[in-house]
C-alpha positions as semicolon CSV with decimal commas, in nm:
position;residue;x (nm);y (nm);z (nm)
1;X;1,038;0,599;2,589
2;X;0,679;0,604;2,476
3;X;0,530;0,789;2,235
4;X;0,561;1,211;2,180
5;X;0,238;1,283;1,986
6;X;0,412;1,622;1,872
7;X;0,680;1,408;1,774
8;X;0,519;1,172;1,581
9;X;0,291;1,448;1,456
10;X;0,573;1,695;1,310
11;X;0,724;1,396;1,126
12;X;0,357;1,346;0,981
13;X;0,424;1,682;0,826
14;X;0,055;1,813;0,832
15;X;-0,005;2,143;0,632
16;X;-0,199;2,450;0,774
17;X;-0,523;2,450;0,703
18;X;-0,516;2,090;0,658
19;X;-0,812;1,864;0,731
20;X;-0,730;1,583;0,923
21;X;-0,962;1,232;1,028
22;X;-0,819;1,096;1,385
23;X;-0,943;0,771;1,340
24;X;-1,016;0,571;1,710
25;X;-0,941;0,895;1,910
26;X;-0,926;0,791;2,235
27;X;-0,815;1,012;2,486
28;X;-0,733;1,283;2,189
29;X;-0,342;1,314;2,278
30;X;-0,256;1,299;1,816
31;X;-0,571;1,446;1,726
32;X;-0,483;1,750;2,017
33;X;-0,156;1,778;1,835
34;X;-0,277;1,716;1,476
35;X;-0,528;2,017;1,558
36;X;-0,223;2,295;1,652
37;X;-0,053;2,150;1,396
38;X;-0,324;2,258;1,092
39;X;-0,396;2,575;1,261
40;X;-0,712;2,771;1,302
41;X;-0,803;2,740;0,924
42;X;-0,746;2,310;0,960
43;X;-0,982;2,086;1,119
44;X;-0,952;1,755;1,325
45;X;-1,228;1,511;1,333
46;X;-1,160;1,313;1,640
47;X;-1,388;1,003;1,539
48;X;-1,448;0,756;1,860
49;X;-1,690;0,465;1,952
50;X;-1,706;0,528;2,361
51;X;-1,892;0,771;2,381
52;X;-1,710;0,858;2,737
53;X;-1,374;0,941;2,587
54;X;-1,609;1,209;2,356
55;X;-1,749;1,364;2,654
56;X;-1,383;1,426;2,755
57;X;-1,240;1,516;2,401
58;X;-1,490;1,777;2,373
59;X;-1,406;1,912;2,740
60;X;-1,024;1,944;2,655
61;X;-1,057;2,077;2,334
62;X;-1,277;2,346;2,477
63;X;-1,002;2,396;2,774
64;X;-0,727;2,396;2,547
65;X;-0,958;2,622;2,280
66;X;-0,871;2,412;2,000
67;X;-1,161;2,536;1,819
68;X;-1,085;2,322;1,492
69;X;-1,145;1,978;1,705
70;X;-1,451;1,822;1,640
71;X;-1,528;1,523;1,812
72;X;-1,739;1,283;1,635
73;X;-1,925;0,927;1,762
74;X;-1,859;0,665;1,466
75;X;-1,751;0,293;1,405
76;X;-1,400;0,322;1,220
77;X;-1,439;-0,037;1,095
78;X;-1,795;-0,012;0,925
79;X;-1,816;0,159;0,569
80;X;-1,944;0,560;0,617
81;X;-1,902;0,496;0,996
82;X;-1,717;0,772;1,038
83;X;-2,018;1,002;0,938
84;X;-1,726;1,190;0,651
85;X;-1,836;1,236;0,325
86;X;-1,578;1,022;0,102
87;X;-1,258;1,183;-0,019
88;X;-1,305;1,491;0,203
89;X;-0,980;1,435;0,406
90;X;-0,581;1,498;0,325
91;X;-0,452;1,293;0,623
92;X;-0,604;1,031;0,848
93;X;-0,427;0,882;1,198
94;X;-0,480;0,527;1,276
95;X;-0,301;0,529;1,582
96;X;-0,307;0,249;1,864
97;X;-0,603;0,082;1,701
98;X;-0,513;-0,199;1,500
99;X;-0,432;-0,427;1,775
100;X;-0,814;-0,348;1,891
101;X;-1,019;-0,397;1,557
102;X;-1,213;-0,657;1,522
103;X;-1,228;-0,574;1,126
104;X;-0,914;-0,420;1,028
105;X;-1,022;-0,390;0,633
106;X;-1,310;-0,258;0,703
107;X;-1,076;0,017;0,910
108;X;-0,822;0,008;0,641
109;X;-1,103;0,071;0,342
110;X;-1,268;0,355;0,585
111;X;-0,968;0,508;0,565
112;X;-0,864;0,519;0,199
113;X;-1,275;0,624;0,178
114;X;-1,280;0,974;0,336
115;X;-0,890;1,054;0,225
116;X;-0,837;1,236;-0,110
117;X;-0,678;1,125;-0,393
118;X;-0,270;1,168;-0,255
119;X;-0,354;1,219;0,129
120;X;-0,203;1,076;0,360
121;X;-0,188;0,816;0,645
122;X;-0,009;0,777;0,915
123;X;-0,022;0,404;1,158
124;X;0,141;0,389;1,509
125;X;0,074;0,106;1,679
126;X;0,280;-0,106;1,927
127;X;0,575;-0,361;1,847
128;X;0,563;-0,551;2,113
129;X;0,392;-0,636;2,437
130;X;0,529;-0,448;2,714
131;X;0,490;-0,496;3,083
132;X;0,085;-0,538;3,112
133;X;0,106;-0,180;2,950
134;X;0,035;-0,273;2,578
135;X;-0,160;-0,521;2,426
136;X;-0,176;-0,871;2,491
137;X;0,105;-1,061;2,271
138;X;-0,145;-1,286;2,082
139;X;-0,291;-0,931;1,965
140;X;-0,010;-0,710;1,876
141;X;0,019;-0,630;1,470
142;X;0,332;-0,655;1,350
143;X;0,451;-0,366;1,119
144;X;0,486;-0,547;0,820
145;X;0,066;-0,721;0,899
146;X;-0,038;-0,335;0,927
147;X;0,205;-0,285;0,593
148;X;0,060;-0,538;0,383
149;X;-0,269;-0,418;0,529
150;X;-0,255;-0,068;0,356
151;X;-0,107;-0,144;0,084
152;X;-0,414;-0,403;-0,017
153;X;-0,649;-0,089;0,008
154;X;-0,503;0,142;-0,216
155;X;-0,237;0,314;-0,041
156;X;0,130;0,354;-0,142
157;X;0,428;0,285;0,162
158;X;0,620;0,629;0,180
159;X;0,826;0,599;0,506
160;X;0,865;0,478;0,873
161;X;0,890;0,711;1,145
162;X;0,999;0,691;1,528
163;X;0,743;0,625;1,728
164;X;0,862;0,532;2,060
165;X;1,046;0,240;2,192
166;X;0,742;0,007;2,198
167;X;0,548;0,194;1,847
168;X;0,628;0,173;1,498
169;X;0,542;0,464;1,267
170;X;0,372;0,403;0,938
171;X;0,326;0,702;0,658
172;X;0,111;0,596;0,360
173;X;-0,006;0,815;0,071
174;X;-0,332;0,704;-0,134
175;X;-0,268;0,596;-0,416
């Protein structure tokens, strides 16, 4: 089975009023979850590079009145790319990303940047290749790669989650 973003999101454990960075949006399926999860008084900043996938966060938000989504254009990898002031976040997603940066400390210093002293972060990404639907096999991260990764930037490990058949789940908490 592949991913449940209100799975994986409910085992995140996100607060009301929470504000939460969605790090490499894409089509908006955790940040869409993240953003019933915190409520009305929360916010999601849905941060992507393709400006096309905006266009159409900002449409489905609006359809699915999710008023505390805000889409933002920003490089994840590049230090204050994500247009956040720094330490203004309690919990970022990295989710289906790694395998795609082409500077993954740069993505994992971005994120201990805008998080708060104790937030928290949360990594999905795929295990495995599967069927031409994932990544390529040369470029899948393997969970302990996307560990190790974290952990060098000033986070803490706090647990794995389920994440599908063909995702691991990562929660961090800054250190």
């Amino acid at each position: 089975m592949f991913a449940d973003p209100t799975h994986i999101i409910e085992q995140f454990e996100l607060q009301s009023g929470a504000h939460v960075a969605d790090l490499g949006a894409g089509s908006g399926a955790l940040a869409f979850a993240a953003a019933r999860a915190v409520g009305e008084a929360g916010r999601v900043y849905a941060i992507e590079v393709q400006k096309e996938l905006l266009e159409r966060l900002k449409s489905h938000a609006r359809e699915e009145r999710l008023h505390n989504l805000e889409a933002i254009w920003g490089d994840i990898e590049r230090a204050g790319g994500t247009h956040l002031k720094p330490e203004t976040v309690d919990a970022v997603l990295v989710s289906n990303v790694l395998f795609q940066a082409e500077d993954r400390e740069g993505l994992a210093k971005e994120a201990a940047r805008i998080l708060k002293p104790r937030g928290k972060a949360l990594v999905v990404d795929w295990s495995e290749s599967f069927g031409g639907m994932g990544p390529q096999p040369a470029l899948v991260i393997a969970e302990r790669a996307a560990r190790e990764l974290f952990l060098r930037h000033g986070f803490t490990f706090a647990k794995s989650i389920t994440a599908g058949a063909h995702h691991y789940g990562l929660i961090f908490k800054r250190s």
